[in-house]
N, C-alpha and C positions, 0 to 999 in steps of 0.2 A: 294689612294682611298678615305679616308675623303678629303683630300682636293678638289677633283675632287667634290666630293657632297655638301660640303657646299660653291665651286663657283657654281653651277647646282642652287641651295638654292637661292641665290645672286643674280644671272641673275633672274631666273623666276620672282623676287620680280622686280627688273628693268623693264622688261618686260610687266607686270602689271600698273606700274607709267605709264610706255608709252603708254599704250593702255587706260589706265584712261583720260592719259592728251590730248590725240588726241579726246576722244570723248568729253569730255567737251570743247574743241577749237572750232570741226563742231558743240554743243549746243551755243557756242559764236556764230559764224556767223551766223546760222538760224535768232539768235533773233536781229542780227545788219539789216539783210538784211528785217525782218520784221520791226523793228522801222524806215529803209529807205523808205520802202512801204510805211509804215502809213501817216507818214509824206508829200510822195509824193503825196496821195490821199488825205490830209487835204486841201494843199497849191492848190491843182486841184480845189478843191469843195469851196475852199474860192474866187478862179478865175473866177470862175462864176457868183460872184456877192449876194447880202444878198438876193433881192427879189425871186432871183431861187432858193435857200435852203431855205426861209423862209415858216412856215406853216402858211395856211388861217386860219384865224381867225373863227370857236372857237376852230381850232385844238391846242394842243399842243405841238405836237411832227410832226417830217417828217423821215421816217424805207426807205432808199434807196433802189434798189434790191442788193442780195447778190453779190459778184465780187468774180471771178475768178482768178487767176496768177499762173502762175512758173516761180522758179529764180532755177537760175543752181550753185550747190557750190559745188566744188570740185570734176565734174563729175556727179555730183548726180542731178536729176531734183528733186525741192520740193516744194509742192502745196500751196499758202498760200489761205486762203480763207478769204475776207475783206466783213468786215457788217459796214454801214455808217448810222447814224442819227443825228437826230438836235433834241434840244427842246427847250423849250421856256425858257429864264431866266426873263425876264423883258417887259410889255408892255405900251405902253404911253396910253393915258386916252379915244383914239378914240378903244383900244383894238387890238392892230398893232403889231407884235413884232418890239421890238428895239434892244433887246441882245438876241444873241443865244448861244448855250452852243452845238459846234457841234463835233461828234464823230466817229471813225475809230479806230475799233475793227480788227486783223490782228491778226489769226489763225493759227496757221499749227500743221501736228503731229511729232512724233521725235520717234522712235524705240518703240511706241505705246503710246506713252504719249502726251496727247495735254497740248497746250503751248500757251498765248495768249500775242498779246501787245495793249494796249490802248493808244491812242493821242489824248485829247481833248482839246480843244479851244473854247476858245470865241470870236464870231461873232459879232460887232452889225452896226447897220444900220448908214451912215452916215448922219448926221443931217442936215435938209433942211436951 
């Protein structure tokens, strides 16, 4: 009978590892799949060229609308939500940007806890 309880002891604590280490593995992919996001939406928004993300001058900043996604891991739909802007690092003497300092912010929540990842870059314009 002891011995039957302190393997009962044993397992449960095994048990526990496992269930520890499976959730922090799905907390590892969420945030892989958000840093694939982010990144996907930098390399988008740098495709389009500096004068379409550049702000008119005297702005300093350019606030995207918010985006939408789901990526599917392991059965599970999870929603990211991505916030993009740009701001001004640098302007030449006619008051133009020349470097921008552009950002994607990629959200989701995780068994009620928000979780965020940032990908920022610098932009600048290519010289005439």
């Amino acid at each position: 009978m002891v011995a039957i309880v302190i393997i009962l002891v044993g397992l449960l604590g095994l048990l526990q590892a496992i269930n520890l280490t499976t959730d922090v593995n799905l907390k590892n992919h969420l945030r892989d799949e958000a840093v694939y996001v982010g990144e996907k939406y930098v390399n988008e928004i740098k495709g389009r060229g500096f004068d379409a993300i550049a702000p008119v001058p005297p702005a300093s900043s350019v606030t995207f609308p918010v985006m939408s996604t789901a990526s599917r891991i392991r059965g599970r739909w999870n929603k990211l939500k991505i916030e993009t802007s740009t701001s001004v690092l640098s302007r030449d003497e006619l008051n133009k940007p020349t470097t921008l300092q552009l950002m994607v912010v990629v959200k989701w929540t995780y068994k009620g806890v928000g979780y965020e990842n940032r990908v920022s870059v610098p932009v600048s314009a290519m010289p005439l």
